[in-house]
PyMOL commands that place a pseudoatom at each C-alpha (Angstrom):
pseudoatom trace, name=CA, resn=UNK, resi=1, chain=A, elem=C, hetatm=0, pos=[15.128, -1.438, 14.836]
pseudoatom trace, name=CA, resn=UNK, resi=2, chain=A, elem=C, hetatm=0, pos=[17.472, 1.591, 13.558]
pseudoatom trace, name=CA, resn=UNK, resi=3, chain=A, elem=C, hetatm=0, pos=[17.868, 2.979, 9.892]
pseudoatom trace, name=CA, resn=UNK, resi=4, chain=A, elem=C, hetatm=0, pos=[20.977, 3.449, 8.291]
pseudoatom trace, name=CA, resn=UNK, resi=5, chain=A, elem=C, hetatm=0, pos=[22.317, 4.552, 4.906]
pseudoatom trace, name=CA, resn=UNK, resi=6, chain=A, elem=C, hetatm=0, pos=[25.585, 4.355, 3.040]
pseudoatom trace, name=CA, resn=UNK, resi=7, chain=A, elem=C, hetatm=0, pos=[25.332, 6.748, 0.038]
pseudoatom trace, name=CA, resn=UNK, resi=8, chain=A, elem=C, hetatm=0, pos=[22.586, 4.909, -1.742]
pseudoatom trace, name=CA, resn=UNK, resi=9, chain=A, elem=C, hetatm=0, pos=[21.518, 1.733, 0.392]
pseudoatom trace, name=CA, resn=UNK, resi=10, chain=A, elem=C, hetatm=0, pos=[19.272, 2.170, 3.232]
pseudoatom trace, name=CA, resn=UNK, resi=11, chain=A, elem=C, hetatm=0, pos=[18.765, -0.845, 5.387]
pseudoatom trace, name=CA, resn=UNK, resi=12, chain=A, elem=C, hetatm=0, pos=[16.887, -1.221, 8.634]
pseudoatom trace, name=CA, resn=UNK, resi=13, chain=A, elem=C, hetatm=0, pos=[18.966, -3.336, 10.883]
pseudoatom trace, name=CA, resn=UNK, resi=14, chain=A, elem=C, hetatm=0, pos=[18.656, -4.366, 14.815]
pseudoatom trace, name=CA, resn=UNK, resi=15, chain=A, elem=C, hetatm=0, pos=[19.808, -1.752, 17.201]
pseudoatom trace, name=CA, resn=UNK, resi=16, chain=A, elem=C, hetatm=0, pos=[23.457, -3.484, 18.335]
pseudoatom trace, name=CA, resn=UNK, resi=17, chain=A, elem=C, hetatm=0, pos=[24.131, -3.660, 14.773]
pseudoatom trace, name=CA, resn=UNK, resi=18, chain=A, elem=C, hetatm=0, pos=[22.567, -0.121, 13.621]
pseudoatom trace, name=CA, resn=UNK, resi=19, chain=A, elem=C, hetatm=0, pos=[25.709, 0.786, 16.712]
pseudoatom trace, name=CA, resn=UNK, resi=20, chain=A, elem=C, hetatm=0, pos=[28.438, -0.892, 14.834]
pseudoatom trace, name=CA, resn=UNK, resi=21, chain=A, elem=C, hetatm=0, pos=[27.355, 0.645, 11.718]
pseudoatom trace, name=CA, resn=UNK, resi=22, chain=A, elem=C, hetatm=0, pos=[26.985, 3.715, 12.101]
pseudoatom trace, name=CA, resn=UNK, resi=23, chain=A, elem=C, hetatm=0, pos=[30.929, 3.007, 13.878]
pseudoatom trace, name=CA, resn=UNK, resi=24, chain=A, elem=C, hetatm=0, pos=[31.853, 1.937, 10.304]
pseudoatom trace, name=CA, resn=UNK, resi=25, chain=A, elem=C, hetatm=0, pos=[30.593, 4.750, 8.377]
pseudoatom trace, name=CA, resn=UNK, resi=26, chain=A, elem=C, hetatm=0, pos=[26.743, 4.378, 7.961]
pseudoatom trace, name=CA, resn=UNK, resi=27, chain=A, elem=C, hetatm=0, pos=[24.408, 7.431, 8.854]
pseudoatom trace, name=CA, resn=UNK, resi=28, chain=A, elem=C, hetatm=0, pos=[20.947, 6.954, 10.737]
pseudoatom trace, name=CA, resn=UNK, resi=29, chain=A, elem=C, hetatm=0, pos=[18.231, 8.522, 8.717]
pseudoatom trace, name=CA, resn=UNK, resi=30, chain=A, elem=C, hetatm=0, pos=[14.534, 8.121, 8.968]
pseudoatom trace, name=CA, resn=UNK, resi=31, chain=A, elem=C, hetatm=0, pos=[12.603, 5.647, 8.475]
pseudoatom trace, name=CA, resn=UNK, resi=32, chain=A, elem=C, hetatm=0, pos=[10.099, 7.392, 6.405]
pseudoatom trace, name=CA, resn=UNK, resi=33, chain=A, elem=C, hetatm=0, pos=[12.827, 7.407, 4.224]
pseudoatom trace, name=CA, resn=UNK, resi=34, chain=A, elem=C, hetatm=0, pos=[13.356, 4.023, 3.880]
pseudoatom trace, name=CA, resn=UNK, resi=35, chain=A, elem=C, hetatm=0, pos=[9.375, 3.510, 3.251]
pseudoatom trace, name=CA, resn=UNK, resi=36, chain=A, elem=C, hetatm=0, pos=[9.452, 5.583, 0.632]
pseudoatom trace, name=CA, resn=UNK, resi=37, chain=A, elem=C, hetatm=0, pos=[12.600, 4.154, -0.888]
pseudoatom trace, name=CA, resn=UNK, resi=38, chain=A, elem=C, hetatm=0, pos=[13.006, 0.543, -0.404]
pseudoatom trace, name=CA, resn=UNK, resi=39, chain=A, elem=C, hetatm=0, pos=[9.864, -0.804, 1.089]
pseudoatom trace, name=CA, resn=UNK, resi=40, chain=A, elem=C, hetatm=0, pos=[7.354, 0.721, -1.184]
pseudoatom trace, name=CA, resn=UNK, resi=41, chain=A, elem=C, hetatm=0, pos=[9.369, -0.700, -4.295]
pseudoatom trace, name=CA, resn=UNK, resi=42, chain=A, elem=C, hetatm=0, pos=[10.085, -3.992, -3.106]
pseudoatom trace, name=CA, resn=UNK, resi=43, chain=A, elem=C, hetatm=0, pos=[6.452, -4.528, -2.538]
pseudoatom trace, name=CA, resn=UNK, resi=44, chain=A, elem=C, hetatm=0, pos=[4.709, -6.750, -5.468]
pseudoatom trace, name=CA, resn=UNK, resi=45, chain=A, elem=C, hetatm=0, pos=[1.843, -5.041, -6.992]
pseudoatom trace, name=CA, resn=UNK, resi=46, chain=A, elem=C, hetatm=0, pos=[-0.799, -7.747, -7.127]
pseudoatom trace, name=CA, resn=UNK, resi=47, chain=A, elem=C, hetatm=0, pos=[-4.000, -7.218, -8.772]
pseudoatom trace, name=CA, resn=UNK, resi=48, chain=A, elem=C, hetatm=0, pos=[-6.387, -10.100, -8.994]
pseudoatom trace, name=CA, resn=UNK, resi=49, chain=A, elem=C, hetatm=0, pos=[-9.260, -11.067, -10.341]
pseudoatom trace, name=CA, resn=UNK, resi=50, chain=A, elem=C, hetatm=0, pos=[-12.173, -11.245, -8.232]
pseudoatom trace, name=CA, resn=UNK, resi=51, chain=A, elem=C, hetatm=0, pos=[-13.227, -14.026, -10.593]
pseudoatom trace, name=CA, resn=UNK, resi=52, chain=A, elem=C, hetatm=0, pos=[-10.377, -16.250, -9.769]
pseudoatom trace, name=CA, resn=UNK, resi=53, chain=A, elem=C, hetatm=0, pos=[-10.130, -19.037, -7.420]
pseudoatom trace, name=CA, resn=UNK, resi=54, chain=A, elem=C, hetatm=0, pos=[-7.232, -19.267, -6.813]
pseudoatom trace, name=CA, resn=UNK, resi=55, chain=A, elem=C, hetatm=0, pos=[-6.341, -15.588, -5.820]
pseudoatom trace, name=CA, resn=UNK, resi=56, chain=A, elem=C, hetatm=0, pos=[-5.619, -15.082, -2.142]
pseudoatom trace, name=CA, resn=UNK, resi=57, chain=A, elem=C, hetatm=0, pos=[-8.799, -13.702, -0.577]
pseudoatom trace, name=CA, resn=UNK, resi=58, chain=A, elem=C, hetatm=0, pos=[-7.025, -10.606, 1.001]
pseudoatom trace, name=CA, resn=UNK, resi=59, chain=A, elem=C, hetatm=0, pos=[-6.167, -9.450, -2.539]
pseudoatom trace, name=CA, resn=UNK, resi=60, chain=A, elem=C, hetatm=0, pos=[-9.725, -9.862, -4.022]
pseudoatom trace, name=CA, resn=UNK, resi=61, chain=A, elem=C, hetatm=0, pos=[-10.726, -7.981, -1.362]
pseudoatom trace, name=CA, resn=UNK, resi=62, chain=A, elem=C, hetatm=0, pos=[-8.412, -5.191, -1.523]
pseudoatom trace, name=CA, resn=UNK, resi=63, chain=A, elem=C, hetatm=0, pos=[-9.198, -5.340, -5.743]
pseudoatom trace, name=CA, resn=UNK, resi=64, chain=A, elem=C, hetatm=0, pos=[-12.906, -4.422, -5.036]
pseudoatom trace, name=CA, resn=UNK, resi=65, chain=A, elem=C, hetatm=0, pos=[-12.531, -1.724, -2.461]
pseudoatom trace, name=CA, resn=UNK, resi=66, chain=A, elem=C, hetatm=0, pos=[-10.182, -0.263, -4.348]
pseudoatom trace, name=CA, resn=UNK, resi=67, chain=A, elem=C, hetatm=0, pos=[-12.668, -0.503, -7.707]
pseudoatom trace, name=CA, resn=UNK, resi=68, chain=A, elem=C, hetatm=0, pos=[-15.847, 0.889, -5.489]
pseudoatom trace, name=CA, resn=UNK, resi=69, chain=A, elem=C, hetatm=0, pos=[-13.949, 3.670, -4.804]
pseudoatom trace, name=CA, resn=UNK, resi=70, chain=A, elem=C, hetatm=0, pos=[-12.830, 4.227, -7.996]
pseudoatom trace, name=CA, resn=UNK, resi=71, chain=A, elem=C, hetatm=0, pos=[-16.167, 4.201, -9.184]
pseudoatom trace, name=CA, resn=UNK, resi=72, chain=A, elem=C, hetatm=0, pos=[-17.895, 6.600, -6.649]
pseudoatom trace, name=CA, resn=UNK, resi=73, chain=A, elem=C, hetatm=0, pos=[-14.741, 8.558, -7.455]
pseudoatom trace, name=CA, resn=UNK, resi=74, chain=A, elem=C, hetatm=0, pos=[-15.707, 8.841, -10.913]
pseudoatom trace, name=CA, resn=UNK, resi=75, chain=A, elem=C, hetatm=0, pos=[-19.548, 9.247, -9.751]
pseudoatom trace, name=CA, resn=UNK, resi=76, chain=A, elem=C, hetatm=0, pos=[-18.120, 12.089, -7.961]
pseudoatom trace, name=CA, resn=UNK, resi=77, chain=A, elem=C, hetatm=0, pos=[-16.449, 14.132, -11.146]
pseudoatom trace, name=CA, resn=UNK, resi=78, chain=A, elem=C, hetatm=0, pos=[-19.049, 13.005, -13.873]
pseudoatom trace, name=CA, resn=UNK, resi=79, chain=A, elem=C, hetatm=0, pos=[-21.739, 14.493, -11.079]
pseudoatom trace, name=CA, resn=UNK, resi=80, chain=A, elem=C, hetatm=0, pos=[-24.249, 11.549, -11.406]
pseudoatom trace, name=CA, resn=UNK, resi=81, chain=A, elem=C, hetatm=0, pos=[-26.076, 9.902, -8.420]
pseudoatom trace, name=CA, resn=UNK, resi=82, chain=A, elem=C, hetatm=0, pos=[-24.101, 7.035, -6.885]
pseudoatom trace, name=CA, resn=UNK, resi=83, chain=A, elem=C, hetatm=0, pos=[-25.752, 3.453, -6.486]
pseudoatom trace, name=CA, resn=UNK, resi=84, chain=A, elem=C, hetatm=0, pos=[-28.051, 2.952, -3.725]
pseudoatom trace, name=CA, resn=UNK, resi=85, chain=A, elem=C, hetatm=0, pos=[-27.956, 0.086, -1.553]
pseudoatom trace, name=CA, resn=UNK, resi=86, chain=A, elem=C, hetatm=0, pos=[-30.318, -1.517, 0.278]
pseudoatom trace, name=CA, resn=UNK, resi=87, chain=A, elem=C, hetatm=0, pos=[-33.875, -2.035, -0.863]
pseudoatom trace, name=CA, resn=UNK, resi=88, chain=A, elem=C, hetatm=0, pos=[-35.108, -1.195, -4.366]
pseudoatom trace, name=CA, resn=UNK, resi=89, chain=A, elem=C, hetatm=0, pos=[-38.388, 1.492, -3.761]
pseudoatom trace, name=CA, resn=UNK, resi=90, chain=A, elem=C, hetatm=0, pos=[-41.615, 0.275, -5.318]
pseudoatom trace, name=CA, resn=UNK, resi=91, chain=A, elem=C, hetatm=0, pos=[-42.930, 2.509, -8.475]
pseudoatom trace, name=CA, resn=UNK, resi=92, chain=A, elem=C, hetatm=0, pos=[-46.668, 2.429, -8.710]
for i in range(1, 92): cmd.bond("trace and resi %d" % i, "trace and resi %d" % (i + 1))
show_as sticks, trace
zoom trace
């Protein structure tokens, strides 16, 4: 897989026709280009609620990681203690 661009379009095309391309006028260019450009846009930005049944699981998931580390971001800049896990210690 090559990519190519034509003044504003960047496409990522098969190497025989990247060839032909490029024959025609098209440029190679990289393909951190075209991550930035046309694959991070034409992604859908899902957000889900972990409540929901009928959310795909890989989403949920990807919802609550992203709020726990939100939250021990924020822990972080407020400067209080973050949540302990695990066992609860006995107060006598």
């Amino acid at each position: 897989m090559k990519t190519v661009k034509s003044g504003g379009e960047i496409k990522r095309v098969e190497d025989a026709e990247a060839i032909d391309m490029v024959k025609r006028g098209w440029a190679y260019c990289p393909k951190s280009e075209w991550k930035t450009k046309v694959r991070a846009t034409a992604k859908p930005t899902a957000v889900a609620n972990p409540d929901d049944e009928s959310a795909p699981v890989a989403v949920v998931k990807a919802n609550k990681k992203q709020k726990r580390k939100n939250e021990k971001l924020i822990e972080k800049l407020v400067g209080s203690e973050p949540k302990k896990k695990g066992k609860k210690e006995k107060t006598a």
